[in-house]
N, C-alpha and C positions, 0 to 999 in steps of 0.2 A: 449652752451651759453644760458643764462636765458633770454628769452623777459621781458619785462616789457609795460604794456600797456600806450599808453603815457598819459592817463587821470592820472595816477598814478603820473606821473613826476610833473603836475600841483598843484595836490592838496594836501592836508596834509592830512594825516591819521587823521580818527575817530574813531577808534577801532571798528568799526563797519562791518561786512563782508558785502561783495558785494561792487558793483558801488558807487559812489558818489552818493549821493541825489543830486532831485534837487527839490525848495521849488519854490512856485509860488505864486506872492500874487496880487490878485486883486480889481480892484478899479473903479470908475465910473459912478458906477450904487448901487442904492439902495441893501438891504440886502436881499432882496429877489431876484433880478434878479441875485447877486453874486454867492446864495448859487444855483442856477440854471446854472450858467457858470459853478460852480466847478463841477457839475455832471458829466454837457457835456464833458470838458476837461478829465477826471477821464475815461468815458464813450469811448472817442473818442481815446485816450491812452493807454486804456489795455492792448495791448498787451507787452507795456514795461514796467509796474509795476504789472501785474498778476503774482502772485505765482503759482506755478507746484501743483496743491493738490498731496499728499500719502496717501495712507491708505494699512494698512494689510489684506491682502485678504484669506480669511480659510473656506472651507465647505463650497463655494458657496455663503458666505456672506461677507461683507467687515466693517470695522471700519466707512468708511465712509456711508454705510448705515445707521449708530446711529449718525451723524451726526459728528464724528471723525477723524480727520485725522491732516496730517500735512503741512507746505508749504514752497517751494524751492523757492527763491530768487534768486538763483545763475543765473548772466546775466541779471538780472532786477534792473530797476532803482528806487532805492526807492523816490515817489515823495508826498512832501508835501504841502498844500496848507494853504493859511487865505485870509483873506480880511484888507486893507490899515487900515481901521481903529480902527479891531483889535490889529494889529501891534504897529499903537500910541498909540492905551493904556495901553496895555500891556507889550511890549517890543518886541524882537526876543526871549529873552530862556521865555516867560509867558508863559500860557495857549491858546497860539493861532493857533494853528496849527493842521489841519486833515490830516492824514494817508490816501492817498486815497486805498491802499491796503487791508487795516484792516478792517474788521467789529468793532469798536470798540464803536459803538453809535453815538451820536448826538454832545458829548463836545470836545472840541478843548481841546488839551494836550500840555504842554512844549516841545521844539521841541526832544530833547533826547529821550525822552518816546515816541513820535510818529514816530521816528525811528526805533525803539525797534522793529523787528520782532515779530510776534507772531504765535501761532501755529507749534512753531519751531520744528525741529524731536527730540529733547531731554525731550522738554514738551509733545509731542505725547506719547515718548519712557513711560515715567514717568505716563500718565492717561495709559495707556495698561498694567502697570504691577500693577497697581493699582486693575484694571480690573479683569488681571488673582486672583490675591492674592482674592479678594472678589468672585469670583468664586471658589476657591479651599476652602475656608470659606465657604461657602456653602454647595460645596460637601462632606463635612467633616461635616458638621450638620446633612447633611442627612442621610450621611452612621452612623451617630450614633443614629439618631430618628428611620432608620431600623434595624441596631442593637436592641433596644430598643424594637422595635416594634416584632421582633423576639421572644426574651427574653421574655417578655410578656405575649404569650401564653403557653410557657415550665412553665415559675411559675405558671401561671393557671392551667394546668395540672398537674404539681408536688401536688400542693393544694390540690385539686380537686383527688389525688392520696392519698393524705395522709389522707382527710377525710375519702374517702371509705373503705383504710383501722382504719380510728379510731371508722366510725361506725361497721364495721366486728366485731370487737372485744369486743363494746361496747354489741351489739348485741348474741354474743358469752358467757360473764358473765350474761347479765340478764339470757339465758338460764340457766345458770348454778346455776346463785341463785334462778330461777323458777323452778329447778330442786329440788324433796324429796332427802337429804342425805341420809337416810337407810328408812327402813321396817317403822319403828316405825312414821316418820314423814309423810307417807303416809299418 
């Protein structure tokens, strides 16, 4: 038998995986004590809309050493925030609403888009083989600036082979035209 969770039974699907959002909008206080409450709140809450970081870990070093990686939602609640009277001017679907998950800057986004996970493992999947492919470009420049670099001194030496033989011989006829043909040219 399939459970079904019963927050499911309440809400309607957003096509969006994971929990239901939950938006928060607050009011009261000036724009600066607000954007100071959403911190706290965001702050105070992590542990239910923090993403899991991933990264690839190879030779000792990891993707997220370069600042890389990707983030698991799965069991977290994605939660969004505005303040009241963004709301009035904008609307609910306007540019009013921060991701507090996201790094995503400073500007409040339409609520859709600030849902929109990011750093997803498919976007991770997609910068890593990016990655690879400009590494393997690389080593494929290299091994043929060494090739090259090889090559380079065999022509030098072939040169440098053909000269010695073309003075040999140049060397060779003067004798021979410095040389008397008979008696007489003595």
């Amino acid at each position: 038998m399939n459970t079904v969770p019963f927050w499911e039974t309440l809400c309607r699907r957003t096509g969006l995986a994971g929990l239901p959002p939950l938006a928060i909008v607050l009011t009261g206080a000036g724009p600066t004590a607000l954007e100071g409450r959403m911190r706290a709140v965001g702050r105070l809450s992590r542990e239910f809309w923090a993403g899991q970081e991933h990264a690839e870990y190879s030779y000792g070093t990891s993707d997220a050493d370069d600042g890389d990686f990707s983030l698991d939602f799965t069991a977290k609640v994605p939660l969004v925030m505005t303040t009241l009277h963004r709301l009035q001017q904008h609307g609910p679907m306007g540019p009013v609403w921060f991701r507090v998950a996201q790094e995503r800057g400073r500007e409040p986004e339409p609520l859709l888009q600030a849902l929109t996970d990011t750093h997803t493992a498919a976007e991770y999947r997609q910068r890593r083989n990016q990655r690879e492919r400009a590494a393997e470009a690389a080593e494929a420049q290299r091994q043929c600036r060494k090739a090259a670099e090889q090559q380079q001194p065999d022509e030098e030496w072939e040169r440098s082979e053909w000269f010695e033989k073309r003075k040999r011989k140049v060397k060779k006829l003067a004798r021979l035209w410095d040389e008397p043909k008979n008696a007489d040219e003595r």
